[in-house]
N, C-alpha and C positions, 0 to 999 in steps of 0.2 A: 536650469538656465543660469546659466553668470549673471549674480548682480549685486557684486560687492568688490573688490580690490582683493580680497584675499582671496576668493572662490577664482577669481581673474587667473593668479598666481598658482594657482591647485590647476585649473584646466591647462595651462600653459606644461605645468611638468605629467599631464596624461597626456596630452599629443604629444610631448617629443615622445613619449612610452612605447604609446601606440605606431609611433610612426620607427621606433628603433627595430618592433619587434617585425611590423611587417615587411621594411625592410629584408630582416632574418630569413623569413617567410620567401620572400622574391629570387633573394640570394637560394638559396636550395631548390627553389623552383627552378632556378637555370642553372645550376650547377649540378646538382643530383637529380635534375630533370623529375623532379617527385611530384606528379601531374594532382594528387590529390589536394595542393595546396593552394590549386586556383581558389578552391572555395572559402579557406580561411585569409587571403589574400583579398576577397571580393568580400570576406564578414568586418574584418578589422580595416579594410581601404572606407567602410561606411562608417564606420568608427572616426574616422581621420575627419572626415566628411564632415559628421556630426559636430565635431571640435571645433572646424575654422568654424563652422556657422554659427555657432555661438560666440564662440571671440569676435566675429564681424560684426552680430547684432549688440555688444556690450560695447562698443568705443559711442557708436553713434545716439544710442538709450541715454547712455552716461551722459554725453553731450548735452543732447536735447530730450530729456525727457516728455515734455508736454506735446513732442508729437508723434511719442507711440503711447500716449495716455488712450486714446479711441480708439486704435487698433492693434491692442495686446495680443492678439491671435496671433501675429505673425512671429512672436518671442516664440512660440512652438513650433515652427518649420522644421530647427533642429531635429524633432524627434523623427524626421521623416527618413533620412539616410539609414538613421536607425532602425527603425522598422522593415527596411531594407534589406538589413544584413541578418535585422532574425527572418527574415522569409528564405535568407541565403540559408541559413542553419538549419531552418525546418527541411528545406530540399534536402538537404545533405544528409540531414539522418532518415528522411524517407528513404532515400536512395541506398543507404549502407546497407535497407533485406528485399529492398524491389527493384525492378529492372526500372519501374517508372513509379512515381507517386501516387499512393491510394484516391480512387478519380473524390471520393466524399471527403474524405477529408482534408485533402487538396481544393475542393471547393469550398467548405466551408472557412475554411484558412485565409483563401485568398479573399472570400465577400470579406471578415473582419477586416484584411487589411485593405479594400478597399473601401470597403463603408466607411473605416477611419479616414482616410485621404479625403474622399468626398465630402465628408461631414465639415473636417478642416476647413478645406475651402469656401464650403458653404459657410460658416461661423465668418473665417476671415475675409469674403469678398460683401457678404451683406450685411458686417458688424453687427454679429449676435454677440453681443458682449454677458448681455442680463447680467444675473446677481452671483453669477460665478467667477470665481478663479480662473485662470485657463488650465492646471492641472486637476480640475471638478468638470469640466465641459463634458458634453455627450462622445466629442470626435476624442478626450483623451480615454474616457471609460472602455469606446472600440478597442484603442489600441492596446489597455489594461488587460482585457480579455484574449486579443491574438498574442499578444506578450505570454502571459501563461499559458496557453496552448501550446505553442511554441517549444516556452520551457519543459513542459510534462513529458513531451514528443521526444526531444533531448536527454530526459532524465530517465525515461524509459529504456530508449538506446541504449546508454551506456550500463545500466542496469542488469540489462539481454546480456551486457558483451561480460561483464565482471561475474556472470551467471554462468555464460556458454565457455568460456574464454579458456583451455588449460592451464594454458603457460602463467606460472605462478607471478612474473614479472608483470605481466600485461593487463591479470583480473588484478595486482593490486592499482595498477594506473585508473583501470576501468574504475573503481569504487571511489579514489581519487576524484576523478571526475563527477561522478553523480554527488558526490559532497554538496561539490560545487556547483551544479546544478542545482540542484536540492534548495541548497538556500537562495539564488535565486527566484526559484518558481515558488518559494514559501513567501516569499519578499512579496513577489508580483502578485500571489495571492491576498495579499494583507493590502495590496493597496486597491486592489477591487474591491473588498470590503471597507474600504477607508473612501472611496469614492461613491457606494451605495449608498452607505450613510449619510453623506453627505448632501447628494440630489434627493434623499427622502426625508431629510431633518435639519440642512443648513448647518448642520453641526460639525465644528471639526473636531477630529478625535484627538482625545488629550496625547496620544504616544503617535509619532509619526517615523516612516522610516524614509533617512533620504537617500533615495534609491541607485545614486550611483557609486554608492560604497559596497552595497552587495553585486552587483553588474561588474564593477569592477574588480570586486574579488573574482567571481567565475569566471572571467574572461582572463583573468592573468592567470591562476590556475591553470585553464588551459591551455596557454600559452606557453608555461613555462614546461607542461608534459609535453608539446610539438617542439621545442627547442630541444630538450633533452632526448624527444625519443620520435622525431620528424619521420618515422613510416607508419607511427600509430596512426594518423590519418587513412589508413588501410586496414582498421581494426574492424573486425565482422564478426556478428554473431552468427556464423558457418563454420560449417565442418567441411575439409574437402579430402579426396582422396588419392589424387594422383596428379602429378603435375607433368605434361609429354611436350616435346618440340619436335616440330618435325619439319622437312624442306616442302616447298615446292612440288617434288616426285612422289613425295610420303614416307620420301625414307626416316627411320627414326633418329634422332641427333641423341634426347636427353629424355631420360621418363625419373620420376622418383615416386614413392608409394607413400603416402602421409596415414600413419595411424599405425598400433601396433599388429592389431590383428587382419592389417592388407597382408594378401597374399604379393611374395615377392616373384614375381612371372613376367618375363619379359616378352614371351610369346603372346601374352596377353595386350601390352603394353603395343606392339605391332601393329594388333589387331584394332586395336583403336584407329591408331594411325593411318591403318586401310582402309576403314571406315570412311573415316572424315574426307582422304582423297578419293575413292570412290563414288561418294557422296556427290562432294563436287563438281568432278567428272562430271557424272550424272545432269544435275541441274543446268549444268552448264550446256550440254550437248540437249537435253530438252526444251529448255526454256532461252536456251540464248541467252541468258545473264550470266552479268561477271563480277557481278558482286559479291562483296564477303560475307561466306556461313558463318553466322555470329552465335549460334547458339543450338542445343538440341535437347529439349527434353523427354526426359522417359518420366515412369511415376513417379518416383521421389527422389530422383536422380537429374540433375541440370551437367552441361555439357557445353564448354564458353569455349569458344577459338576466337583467337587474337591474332591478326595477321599484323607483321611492320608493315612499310610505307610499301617497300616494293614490291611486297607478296613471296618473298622469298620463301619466310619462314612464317609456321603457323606455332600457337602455344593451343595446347588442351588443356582444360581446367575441368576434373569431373568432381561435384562437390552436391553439396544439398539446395545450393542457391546461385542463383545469375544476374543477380542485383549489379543495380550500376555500377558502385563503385569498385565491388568486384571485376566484372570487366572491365574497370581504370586499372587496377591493380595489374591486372595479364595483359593490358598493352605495354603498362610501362616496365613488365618483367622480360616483356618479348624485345622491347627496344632497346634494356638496358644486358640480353644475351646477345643481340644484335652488336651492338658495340663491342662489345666483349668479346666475340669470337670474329669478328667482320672479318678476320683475312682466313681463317678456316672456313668459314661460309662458301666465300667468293672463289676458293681453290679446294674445294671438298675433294678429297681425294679416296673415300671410303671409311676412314676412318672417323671413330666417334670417339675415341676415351678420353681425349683433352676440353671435350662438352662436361666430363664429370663437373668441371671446376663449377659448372652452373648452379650446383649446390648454397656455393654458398651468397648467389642473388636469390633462390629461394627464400634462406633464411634472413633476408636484410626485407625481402617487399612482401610477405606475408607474414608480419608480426607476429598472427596470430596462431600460426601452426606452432607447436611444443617442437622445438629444435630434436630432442629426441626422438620424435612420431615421424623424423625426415628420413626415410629409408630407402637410399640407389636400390634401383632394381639391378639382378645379376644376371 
């Protein structure tokens, strides 16, 4: 919380930071249409959040102190946006190996962060003040605990990805990243224990860390790998194995094989293709639906279609996983071959080989396939 003149002056040059970068962030959202950036958009827009409201509560404190002397609890609202946007983060890396977030730990996640909220209020509406601090209160120790959750959850991820990841460029990002993590969730660990202490001995500890020096290391960190490398937001710890587009009829437009030892078989590649429209067919004339096949799995094999707006065209993604953001990744590949070929689409005339070019939106929306594992079928 600001509450000095120089700290005033420190928060003032992190909100214009934060506000330059997401900015950055918005701009590529609508110009490179890179759908994965709603989320860092909605982590760092809570960030911006967290800034005014502490700048709003420092003019009037400064002014009048003696009448937020009784009700200090509200100098903490700040940290509510914020808790906001690690809930945004925890989804996010849930989502990067599941189609939906794990239902337990997804509950357990969200009681912390609502027990915190609650507690909050309960402190600030019937002025529990007692003999603590507000950063020693019970409502901040909740949010100390879902804070490193949070982080572990994060540092895990990116862990997977710097482990699973070929491409030499992208496992060094990945390690990059967990650094950065790392030291925050060491941070947020030390201050659970600096807050235990505390409610069981009234003691504060002689060494204290103040904690938005490490938050703000990790968070610029990663900011400045989305600025430099804006499709890593599509970074997955998956493997996949063939990337196919196909029309409306089923005819096939684009197939490519990922890895060295796929066989390159284009009669195979078809075969999919007849599948999926088959398939459809099928459902369609049974069941009377006209919704979209989002998905098919076999044992250890997942099977994601991504249709654009008008159902023209379909994307295959046959890989190890069907995790959300994976399917973000095949709508915004399917939208961004849509654009890309729209007046060959719209006058299809037979021919496919000027779809080759689709190669290289492969290589820009799935960072993580090794550019040499991208092999045209023939």
């Amino acid at each position: 919380m600001v509450s000095s003149q120089a700290e005033l002056y420190i928060k003032i040059v992190q909100l214009s930071i934060i506000f330059i970068i997401t900015s950055y962030f918005v701009f590529r959202r609508v110009k490179d249409k890179i759908i994965g950036f709603n989320w860092f958009i909605f982590i760092f827009g809570m960030a911006i959040v967290q800034s005014i409201l502490e700048l709003a509560l420092y003019f009037p404190m400064k002014n009048n102190p003696e009448a937020f002397e009784n009700i200090s609890s509200i100098q903490e609202i700040h940290i509510i946006p914020y808790a906001a946007g690690l809930f945004g983060l925890f989804l996010y890396c849930e989502l990067i190996r599941n189609a939906k977030p794990n239902t337990l730990f997804l509950g357990i996640t969200t009681a912390l962060l609502g027990g915190y909220i609650a507690i909050y209020f309960i402190e600030l509406i019937f002025n529990l003040q007692s003999a603590y601090p507000p950063e020693y209160r019970v409502s901040r120790f909740f949010f100390s605990i879902f804070q490193a959750i949070v982080l572990a959850e994060a540092l895990y991820t990116f862990i997977q990805d710097a482990i699973k990841v070929k491409h030499k460029k992208l496992r060094n990002l990945s390690i990059f990243i967990s650094v950065a993590f790392l030291i925050a969730f060491l941070s947020a660990l030390y201050k659970i224990v600096e807050q235990s202490t505390y409610l069981i001995t009234k003691a504060e500890p002689a060494f204290q860390i103040y904690g938005a020096i490490p938050f703000s290391l990790t968070f610029g960190i990663m900011a400045i790998v989305f600025i430099f490398n804006p499709f890593y937001v599509y970074l997955l710890p998956t493997v996949l194995n063939k990337v196919i587009v196909i029309n409306d009829a089923g005819i096939l437009f684009y197939s490519v094989n990922i890895g060295k030892d796929c066989p390159e078989d284009e009669c195979e590649d078809e075969l999919f293709s007849g599948i999926v429209a088959a398939l459809k067919s099928f459902l369609e004339d049974t069941t009377g639906s006209t919704s979209d096949l989002r998905k098919i799995s076999f044992r250890d094999k997942k099977m994601i279609i991504a249709q654009n707006k008008e159902k023209k065209v379909s994307t295959i993604i046959l890989g190890d996983s069907d995790s959300f953001i994976l399917n973000t990744a095949a709508h915004h590949f399917t939208d961004a071959f849509c654009e890309k070929f729209a007046k060959h689409i719209e006058k299809f005339d037979g021919t496919v080989d000027i779809f080759e070019e689709a190669t290289s939106i492969v290589k820009r929306i799935f960072p993580f396939v090794p550019p040499e594992e991208i092999i045209e079928a023939k």
